[in-house]
Biotite code that builds the C-alpha atoms (Angstrom):
import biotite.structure as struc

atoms = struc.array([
    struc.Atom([0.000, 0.000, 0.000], chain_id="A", res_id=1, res_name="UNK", atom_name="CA", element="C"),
    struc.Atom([0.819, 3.714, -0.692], chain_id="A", res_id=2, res_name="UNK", atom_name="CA", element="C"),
    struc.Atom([-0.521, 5.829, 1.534], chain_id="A", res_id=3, res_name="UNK", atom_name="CA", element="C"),
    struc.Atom([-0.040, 9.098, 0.676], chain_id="A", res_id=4, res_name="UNK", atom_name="CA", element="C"),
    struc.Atom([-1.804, 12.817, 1.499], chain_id="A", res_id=5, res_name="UNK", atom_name="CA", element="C"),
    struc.Atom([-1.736, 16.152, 0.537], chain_id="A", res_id=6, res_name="UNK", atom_name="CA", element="C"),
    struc.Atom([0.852, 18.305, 2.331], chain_id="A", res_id=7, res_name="UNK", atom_name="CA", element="C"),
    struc.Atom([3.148, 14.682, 1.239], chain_id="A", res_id=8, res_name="UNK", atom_name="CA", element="C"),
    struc.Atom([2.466, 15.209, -2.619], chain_id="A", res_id=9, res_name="UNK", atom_name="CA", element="C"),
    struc.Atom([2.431, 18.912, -2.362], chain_id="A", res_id=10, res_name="UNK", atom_name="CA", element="C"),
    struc.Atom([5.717, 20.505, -3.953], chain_id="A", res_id=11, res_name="UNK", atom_name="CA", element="C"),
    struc.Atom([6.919, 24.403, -3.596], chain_id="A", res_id=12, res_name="UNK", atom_name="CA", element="C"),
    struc.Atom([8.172, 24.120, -7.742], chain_id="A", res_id=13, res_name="UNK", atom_name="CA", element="C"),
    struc.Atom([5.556, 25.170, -10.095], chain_id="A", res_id=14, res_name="UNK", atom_name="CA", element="C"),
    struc.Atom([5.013, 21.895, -12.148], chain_id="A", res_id=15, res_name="UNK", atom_name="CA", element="C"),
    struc.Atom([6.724, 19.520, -9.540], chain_id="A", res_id=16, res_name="UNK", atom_name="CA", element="C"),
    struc.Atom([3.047, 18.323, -8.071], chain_id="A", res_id=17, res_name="UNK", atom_name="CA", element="C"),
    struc.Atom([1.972, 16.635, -11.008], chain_id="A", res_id=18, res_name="UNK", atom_name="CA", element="C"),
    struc.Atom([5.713, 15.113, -11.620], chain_id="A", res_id=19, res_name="UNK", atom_name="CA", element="C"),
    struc.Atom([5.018, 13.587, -8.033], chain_id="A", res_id=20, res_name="UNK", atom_name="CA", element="C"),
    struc.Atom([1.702, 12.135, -8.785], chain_id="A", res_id=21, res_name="UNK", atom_name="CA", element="C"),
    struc.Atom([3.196, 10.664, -11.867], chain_id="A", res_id=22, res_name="UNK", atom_name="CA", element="C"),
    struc.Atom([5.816, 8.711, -9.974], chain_id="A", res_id=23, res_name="UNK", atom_name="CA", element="C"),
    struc.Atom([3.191, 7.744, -7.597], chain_id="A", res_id=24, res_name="UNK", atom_name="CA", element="C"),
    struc.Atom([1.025, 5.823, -10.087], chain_id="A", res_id=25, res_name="UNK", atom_name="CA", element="C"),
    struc.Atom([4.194, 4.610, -11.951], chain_id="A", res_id=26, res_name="UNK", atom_name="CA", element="C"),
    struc.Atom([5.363, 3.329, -8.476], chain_id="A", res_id=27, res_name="UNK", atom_name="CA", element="C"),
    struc.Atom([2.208, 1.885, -7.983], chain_id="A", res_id=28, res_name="UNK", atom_name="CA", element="C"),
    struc.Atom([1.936, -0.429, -10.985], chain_id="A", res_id=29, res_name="UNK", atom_name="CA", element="C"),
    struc.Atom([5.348, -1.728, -10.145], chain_id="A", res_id=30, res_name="UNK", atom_name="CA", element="C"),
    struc.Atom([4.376, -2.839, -6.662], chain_id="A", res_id=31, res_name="UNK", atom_name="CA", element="C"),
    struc.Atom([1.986, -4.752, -7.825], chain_id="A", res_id=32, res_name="UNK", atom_name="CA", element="C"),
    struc.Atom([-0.933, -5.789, -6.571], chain_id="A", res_id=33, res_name="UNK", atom_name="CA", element="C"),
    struc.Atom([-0.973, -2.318, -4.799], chain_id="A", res_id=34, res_name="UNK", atom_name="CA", element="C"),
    struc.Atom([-3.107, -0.282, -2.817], chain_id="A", res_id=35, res_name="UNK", atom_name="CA", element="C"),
    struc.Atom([-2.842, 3.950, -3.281], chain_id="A", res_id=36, res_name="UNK", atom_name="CA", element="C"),
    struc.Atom([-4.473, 5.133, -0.467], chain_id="A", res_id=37, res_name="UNK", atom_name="CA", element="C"),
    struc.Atom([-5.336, 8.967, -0.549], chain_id="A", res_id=38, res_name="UNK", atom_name="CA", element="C"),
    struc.Atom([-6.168, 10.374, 3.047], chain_id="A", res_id=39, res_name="UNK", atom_name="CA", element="C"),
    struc.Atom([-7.758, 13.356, 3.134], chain_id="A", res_id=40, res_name="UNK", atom_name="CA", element="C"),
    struc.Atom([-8.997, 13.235, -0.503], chain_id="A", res_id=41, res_name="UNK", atom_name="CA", element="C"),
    struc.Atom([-10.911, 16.546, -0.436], chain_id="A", res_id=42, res_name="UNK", atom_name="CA", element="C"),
    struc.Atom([-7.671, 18.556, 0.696], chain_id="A", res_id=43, res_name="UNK", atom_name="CA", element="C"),
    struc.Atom([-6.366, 17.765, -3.080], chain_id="A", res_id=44, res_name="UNK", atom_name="CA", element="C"),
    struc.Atom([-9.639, 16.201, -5.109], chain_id="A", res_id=45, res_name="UNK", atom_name="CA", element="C"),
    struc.Atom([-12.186, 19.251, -4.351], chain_id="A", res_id=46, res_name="UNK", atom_name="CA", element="C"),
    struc.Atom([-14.417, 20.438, -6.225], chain_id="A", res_id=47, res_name="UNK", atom_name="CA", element="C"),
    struc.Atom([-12.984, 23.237, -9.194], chain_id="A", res_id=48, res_name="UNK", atom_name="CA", element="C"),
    struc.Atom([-13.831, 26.723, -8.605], chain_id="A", res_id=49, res_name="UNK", atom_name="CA", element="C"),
    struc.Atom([-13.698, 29.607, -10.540], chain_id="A", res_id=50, res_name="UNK", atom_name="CA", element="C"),
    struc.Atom([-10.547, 31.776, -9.708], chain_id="A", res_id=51, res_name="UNK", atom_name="CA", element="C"),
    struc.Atom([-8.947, 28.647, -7.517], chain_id="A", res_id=52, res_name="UNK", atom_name="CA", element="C"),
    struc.Atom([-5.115, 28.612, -7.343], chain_id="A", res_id=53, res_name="UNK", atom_name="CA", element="C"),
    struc.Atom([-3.916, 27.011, -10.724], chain_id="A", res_id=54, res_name="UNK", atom_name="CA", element="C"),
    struc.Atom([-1.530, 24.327, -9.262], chain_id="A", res_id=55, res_name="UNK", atom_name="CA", element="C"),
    struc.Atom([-4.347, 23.010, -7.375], chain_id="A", res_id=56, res_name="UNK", atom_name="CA", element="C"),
    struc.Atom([-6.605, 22.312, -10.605], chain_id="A", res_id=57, res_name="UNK", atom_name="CA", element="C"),
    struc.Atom([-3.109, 21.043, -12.212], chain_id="A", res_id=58, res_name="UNK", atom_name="CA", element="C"),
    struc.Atom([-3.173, 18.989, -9.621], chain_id="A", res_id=59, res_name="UNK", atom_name="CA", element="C"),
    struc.Atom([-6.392, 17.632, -9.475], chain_id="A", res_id=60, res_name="UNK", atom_name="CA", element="C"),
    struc.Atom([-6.335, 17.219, -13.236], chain_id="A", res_id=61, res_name="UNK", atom_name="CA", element="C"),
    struc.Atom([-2.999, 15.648, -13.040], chain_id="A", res_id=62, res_name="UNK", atom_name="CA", element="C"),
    struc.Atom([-4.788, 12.810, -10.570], chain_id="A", res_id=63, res_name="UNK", atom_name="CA", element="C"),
    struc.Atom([-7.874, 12.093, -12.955], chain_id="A", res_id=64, res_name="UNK", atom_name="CA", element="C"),
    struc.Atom([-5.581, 11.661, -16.021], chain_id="A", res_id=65, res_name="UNK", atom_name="CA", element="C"),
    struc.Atom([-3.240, 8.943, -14.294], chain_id="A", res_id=66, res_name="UNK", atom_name="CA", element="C"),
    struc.Atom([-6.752, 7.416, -12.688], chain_id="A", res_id=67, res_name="UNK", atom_name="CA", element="C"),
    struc.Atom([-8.368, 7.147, -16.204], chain_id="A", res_id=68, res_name="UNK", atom_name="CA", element="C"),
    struc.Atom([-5.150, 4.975, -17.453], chain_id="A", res_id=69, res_name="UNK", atom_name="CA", element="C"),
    struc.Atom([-5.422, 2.469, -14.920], chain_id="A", res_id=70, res_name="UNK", atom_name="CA", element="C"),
    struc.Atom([-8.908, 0.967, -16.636], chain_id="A", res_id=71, res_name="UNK", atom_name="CA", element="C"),
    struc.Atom([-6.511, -0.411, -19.169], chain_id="A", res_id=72, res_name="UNK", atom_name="CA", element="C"),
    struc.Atom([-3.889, -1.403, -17.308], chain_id="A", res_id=73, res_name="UNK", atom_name="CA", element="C"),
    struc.Atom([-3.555, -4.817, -15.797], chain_id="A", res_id=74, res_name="UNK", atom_name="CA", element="C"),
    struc.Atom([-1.158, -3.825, -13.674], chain_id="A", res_id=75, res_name="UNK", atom_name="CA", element="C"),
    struc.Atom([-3.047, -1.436, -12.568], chain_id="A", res_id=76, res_name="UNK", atom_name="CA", element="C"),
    struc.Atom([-2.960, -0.202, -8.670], chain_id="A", res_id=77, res_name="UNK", atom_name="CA", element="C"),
    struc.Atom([-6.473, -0.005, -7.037], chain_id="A", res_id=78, res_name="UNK", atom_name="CA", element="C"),
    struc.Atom([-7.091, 3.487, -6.005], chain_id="A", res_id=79, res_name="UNK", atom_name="CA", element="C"),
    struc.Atom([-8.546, 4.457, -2.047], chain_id="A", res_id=80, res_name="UNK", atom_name="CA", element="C"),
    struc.Atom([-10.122, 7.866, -0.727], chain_id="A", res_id=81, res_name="UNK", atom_name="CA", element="C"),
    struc.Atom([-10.810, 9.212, 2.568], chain_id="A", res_id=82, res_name="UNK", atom_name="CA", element="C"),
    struc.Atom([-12.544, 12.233, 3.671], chain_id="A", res_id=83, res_name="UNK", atom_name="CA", element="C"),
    struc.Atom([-14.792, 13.451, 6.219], chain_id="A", res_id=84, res_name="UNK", atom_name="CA", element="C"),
    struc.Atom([-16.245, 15.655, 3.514], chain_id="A", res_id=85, res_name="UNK", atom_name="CA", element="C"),
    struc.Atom([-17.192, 13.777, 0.908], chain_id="A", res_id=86, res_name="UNK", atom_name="CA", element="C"),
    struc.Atom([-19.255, 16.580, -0.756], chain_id="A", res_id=87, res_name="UNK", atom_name="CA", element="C"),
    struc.Atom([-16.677, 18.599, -1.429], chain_id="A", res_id=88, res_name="UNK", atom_name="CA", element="C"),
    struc.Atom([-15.166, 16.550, -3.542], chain_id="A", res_id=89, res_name="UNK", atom_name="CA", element="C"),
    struc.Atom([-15.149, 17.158, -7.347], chain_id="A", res_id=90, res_name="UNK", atom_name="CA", element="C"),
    struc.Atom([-17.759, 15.702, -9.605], chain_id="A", res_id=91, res_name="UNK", atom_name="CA", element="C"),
    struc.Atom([-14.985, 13.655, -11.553], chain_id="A", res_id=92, res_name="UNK", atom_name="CA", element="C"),
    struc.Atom([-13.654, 12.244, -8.727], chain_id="A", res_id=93, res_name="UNK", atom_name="CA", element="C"),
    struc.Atom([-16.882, 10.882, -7.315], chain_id="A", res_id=94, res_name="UNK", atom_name="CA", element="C"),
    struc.Atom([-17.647, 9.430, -11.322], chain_id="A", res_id=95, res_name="UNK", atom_name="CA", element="C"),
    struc.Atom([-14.361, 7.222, -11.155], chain_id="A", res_id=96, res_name="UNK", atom_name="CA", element="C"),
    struc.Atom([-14.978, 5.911, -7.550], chain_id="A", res_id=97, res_name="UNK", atom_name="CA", element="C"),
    struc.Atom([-17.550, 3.499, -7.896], chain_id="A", res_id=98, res_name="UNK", atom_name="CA", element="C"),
    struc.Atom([-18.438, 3.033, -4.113], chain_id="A", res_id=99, res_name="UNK", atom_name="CA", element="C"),
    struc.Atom([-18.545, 4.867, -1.703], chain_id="A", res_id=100, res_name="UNK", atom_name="CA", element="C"),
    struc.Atom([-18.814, 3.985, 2.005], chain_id="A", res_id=101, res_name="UNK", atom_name="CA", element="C"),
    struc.Atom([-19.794, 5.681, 4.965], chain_id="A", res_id=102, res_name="UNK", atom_name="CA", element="C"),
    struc.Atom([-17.773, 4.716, 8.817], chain_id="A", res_id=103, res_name="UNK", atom_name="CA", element="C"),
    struc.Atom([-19.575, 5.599, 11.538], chain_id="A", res_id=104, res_name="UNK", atom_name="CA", element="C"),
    struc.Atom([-18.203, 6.016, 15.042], chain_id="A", res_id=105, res_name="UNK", atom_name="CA", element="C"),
    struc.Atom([-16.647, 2.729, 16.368], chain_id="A", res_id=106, res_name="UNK", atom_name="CA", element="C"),
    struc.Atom([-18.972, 1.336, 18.779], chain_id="A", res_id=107, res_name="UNK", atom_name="CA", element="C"),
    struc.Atom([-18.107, -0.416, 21.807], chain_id="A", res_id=108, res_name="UNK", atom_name="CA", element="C"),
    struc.Atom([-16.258, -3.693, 20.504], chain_id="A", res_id=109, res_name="UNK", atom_name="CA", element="C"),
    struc.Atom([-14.455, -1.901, 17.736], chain_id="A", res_id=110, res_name="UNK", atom_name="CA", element="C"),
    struc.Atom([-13.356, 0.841, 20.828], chain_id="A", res_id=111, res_name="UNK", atom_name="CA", element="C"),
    struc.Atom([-11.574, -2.300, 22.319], chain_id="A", res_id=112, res_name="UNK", atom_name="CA", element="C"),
    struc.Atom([-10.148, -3.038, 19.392], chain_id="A", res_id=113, res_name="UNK", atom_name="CA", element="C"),
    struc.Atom([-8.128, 0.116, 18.382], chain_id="A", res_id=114, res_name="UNK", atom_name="CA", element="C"),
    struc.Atom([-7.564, 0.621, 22.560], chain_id="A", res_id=115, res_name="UNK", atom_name="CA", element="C"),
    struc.Atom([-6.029, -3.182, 22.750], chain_id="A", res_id=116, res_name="UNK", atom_name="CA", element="C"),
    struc.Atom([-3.691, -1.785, 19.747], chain_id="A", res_id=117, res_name="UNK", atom_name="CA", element="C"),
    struc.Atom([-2.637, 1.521, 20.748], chain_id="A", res_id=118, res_name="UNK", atom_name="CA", element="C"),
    struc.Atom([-1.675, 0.681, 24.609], chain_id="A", res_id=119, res_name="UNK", atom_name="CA", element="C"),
    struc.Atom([-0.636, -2.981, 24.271], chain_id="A", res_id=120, res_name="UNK", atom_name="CA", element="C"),
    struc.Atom([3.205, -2.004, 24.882], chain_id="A", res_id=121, res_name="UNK", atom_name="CA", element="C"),
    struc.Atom([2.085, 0.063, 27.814], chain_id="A", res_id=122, res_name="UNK", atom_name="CA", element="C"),
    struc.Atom([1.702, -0.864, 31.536], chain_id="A", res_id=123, res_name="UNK", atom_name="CA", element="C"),
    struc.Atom([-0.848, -0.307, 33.461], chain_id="A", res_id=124, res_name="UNK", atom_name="CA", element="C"),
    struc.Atom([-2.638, -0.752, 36.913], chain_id="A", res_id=125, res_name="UNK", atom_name="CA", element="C"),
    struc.Atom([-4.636, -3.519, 37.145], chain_id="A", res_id=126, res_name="UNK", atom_name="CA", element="C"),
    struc.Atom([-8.083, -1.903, 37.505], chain_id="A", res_id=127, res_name="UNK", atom_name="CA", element="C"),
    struc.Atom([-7.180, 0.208, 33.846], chain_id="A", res_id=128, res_name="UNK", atom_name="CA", element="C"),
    struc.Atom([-8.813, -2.232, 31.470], chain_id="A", res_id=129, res_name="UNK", atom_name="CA", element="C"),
    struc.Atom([-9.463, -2.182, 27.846], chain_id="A", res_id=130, res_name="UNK", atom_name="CA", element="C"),
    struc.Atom([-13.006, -2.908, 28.583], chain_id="A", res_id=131, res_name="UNK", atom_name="CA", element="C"),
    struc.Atom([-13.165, -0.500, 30.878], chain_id="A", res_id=132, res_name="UNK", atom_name="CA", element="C"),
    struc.Atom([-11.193, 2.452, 28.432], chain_id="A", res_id=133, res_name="UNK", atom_name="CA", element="C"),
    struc.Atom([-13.619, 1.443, 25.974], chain_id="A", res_id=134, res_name="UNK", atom_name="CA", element="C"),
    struc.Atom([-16.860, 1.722, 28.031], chain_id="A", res_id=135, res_name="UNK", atom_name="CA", element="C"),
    struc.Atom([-15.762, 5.578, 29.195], chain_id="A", res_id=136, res_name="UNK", atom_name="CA", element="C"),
    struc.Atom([-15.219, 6.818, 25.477], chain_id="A", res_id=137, res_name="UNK", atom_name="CA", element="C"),
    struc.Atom([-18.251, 6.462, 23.965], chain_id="A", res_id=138, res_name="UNK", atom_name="CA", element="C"),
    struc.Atom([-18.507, 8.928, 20.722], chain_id="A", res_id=139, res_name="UNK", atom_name="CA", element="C"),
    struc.Atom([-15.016, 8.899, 19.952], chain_id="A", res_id=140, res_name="UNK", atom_name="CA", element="C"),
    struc.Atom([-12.965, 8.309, 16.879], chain_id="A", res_id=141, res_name="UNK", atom_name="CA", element="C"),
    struc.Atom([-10.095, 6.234, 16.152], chain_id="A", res_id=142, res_name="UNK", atom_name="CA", element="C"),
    struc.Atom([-8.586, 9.638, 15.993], chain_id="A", res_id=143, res_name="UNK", atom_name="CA", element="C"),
    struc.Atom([-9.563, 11.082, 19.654], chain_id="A", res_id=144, res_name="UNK", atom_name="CA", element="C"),
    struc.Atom([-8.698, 7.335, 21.233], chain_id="A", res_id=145, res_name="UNK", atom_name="CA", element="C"),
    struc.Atom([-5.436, 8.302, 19.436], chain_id="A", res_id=146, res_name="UNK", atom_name="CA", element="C"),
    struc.Atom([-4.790, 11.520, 21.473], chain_id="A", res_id=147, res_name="UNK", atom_name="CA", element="C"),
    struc.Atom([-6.191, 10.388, 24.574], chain_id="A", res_id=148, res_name="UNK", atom_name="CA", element="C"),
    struc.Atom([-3.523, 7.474, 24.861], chain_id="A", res_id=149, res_name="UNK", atom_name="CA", element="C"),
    struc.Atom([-1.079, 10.117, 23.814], chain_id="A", res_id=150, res_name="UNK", atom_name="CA", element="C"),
    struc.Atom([-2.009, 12.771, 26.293], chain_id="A", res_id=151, res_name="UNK", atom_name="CA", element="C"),
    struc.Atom([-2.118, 10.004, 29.566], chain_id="A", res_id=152, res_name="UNK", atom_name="CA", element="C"),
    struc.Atom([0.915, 8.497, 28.850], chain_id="A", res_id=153, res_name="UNK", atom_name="CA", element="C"),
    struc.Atom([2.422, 12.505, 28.653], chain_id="A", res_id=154, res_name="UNK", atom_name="CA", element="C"),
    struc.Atom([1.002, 12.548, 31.799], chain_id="A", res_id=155, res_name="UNK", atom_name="CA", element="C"),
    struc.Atom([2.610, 9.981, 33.351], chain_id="A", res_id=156, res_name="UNK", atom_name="CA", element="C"),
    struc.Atom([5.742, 10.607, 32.143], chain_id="A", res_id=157, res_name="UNK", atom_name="CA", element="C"),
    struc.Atom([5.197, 14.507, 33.573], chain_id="A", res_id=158, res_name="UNK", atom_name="CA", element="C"),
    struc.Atom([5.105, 12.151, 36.780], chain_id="A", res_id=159, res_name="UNK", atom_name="CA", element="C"),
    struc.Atom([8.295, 10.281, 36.791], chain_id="A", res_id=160, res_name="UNK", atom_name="CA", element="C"),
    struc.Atom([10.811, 10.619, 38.632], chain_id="A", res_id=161, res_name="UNK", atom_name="CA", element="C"),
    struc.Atom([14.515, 9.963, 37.678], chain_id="A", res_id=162, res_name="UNK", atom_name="CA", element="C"),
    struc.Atom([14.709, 6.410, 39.474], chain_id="A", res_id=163, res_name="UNK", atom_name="CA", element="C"),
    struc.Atom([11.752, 5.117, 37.536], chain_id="A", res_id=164, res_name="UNK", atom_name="CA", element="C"),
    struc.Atom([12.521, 3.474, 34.234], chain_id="A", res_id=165, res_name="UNK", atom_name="CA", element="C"),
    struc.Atom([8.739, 2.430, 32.935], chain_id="A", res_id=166, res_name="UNK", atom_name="CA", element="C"),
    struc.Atom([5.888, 4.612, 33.155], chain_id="A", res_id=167, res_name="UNK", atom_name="CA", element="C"),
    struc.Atom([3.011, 2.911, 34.268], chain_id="A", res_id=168, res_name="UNK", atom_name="CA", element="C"),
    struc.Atom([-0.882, 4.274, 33.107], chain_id="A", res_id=169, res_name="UNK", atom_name="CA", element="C"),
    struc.Atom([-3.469, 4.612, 35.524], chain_id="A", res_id=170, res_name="UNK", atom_name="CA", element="C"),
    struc.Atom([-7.385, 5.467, 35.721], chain_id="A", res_id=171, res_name="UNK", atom_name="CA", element="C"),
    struc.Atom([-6.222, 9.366, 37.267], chain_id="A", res_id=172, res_name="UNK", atom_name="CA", element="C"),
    struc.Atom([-4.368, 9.748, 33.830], chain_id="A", res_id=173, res_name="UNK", atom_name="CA", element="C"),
    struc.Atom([-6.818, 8.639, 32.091], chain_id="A", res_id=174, res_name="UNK", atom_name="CA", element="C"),
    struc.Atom([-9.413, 11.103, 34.136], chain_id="A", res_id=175, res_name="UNK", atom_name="CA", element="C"),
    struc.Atom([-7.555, 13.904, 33.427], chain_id="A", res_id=176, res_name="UNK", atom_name="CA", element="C"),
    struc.Atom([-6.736, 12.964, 29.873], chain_id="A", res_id=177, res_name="UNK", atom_name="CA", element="C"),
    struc.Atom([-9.989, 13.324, 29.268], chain_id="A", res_id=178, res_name="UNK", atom_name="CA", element="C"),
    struc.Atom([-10.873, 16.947, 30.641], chain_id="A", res_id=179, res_name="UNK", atom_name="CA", element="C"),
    struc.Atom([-8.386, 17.714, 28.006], chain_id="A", res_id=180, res_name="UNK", atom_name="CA", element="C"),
    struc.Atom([-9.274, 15.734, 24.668], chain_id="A", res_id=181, res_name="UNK", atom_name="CA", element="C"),
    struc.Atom([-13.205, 15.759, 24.266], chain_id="A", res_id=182, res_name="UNK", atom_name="CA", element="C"),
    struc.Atom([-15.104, 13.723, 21.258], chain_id="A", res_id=183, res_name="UNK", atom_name="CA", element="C"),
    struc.Atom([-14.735, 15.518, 17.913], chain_id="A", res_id=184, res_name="UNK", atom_name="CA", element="C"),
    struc.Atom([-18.146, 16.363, 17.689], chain_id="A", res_id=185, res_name="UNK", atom_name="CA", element="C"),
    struc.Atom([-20.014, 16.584, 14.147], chain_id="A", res_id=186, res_name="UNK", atom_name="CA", element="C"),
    struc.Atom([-21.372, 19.468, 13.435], chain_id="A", res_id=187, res_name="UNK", atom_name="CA", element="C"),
    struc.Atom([-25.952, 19.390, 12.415], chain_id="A", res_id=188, res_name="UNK", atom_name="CA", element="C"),
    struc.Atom([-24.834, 21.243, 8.816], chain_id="A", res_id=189, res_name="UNK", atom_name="CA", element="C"),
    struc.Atom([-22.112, 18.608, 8.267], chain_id="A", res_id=190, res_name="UNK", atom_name="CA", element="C"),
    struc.Atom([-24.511, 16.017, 9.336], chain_id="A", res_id=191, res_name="UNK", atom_name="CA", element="C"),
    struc.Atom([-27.435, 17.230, 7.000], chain_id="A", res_id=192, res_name="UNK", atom_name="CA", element="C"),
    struc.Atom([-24.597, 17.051, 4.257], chain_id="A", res_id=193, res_name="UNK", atom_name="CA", element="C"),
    struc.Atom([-23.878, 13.678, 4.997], chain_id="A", res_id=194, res_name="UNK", atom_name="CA", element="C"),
    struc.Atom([-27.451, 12.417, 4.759], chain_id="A", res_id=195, res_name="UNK", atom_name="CA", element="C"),
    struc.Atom([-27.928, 14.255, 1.477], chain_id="A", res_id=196, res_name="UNK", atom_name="CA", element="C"),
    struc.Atom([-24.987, 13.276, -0.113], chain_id="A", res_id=197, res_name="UNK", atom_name="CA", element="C"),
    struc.Atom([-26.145, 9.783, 0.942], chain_id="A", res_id=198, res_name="UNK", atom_name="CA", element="C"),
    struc.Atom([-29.302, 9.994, -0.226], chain_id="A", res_id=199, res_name="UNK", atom_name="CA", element="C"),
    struc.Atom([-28.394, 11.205, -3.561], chain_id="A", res_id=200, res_name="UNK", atom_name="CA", element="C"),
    struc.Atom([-26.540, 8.239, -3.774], chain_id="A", res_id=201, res_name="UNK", atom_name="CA", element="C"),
    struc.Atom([-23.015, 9.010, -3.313], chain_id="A", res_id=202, res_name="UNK", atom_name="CA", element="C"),
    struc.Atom([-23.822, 12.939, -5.402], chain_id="A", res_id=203, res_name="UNK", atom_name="CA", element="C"),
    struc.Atom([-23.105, 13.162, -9.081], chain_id="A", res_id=204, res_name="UNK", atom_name="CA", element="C"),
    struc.Atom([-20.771, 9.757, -8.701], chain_id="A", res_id=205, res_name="UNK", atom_name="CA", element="C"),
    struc.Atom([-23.932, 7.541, -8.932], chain_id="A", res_id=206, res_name="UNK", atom_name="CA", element="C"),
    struc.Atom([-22.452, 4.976, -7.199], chain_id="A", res_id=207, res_name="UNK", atom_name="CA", element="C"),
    struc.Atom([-23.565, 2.633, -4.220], chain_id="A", res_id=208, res_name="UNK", atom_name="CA", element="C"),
    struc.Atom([-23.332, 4.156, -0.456], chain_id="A", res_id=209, res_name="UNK", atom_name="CA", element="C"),
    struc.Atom([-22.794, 1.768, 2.450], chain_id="A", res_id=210, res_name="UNK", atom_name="CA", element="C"),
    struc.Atom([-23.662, 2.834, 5.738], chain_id="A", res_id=211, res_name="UNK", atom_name="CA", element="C"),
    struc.Atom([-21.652, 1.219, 8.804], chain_id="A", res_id=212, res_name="UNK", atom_name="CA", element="C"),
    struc.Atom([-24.373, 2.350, 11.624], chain_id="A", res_id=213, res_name="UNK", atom_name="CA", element="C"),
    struc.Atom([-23.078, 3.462, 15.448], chain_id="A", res_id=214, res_name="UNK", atom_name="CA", element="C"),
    struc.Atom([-23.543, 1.633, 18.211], chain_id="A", res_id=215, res_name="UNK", atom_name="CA", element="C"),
])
């Protein structure tokens, strides 16, 4: 896989962007079978607009022309987007991306899941359980779980002192972790967008929409 965003493809040389994006499909049909995996998608895939900074369409433009020669191609790598605004993304890009699926909020198992990966090389108390880490962060992303962890073991480390060697996470970290990162919260107008661009099927792309519903 090739996972790649935009401030990592974006170049300060006029005309070097669309070199990059070049060598990134050309790299991809060597690798393969190969995944290019665009995070962010609507950072460099938005929708054109009149009076728009002209590397930015070259960009975009650049993309569609190396995605419309992989239908040929054998070799060809398969091509991944992620945004949390899929509206905003340009008409042409939502026509070459045949599905399109929607990720809700992990619920409570898939909370234990990303918990049970992000702290398994830490120690903790005995009482600080997955389970329980999971059950107390209802709402969040994979992102905020993220920054929590990050933010409690900063904490503990704030509280070591030089003849301790391993930090060791407790419930208090956690607690106060927590005053400090809060769920990202989706906005209602993002929200309505979300349910219209689902209803319309995925916008002018036409293709199908999954939904992956809370918990």
């Amino acid at each position: 896989m090739l996972a790649v965003s935009t401030a990592e493809l974006w170049q300060k040389c006029h005309g070097e962007d669309e070199k990059v994006i070049k060598a990134l499909f050309s790299f991809g049909r060597k690798l393969k079978p190969c995944i290019i995996f665009v995070d962010e998608a609507d950072a460099m895939l938005g929708a054109r607009k009149a009076g728009e900074k002209r590397h930015l369409r070259a960009m975009l433009n650049q993309f569609l022309m190396c995605w419309d020669g992989l239908a040929s191609d054998p070799d060809s790598p398969f091509v991944l987007l992620a945004t949390n605004r899929p509206f905003d993304l340009d008409p042409a890009v939502l026509r070459r991306a045949p599905v399109h699926i929607e990720i809700g909020l992990p619920d409570l198992l898939a909370r234990r899941g990303i918990l049970g990966l992000l702290l398994r090389a830490e120690q903790r108390e005995p009482d600080l359980t997955i389970d329980y880490l999971a059950r107390l962060t209802d709402k969040y992303t994979g992102s905020d779980l993220k920054n929590l962890c990050v933010t409690a073991a900063t904490l503990a480390v704030d509280e070591q002192t030089e003849d301790t060697y391993v930090r060791t996470l407790t419930r208090a970290h956690f607690d106060q972790a927590m005053k400090k990162v809060r769920p990202v919260a989706l906005s209602a107008v993002n929200k309505n967008e979300l349910n219209n661009f689902g209803r319309r099927g995925g916008a002018q792309g036409g293709g199908s929409y999954g939904i992956h519903d809370e918990e």
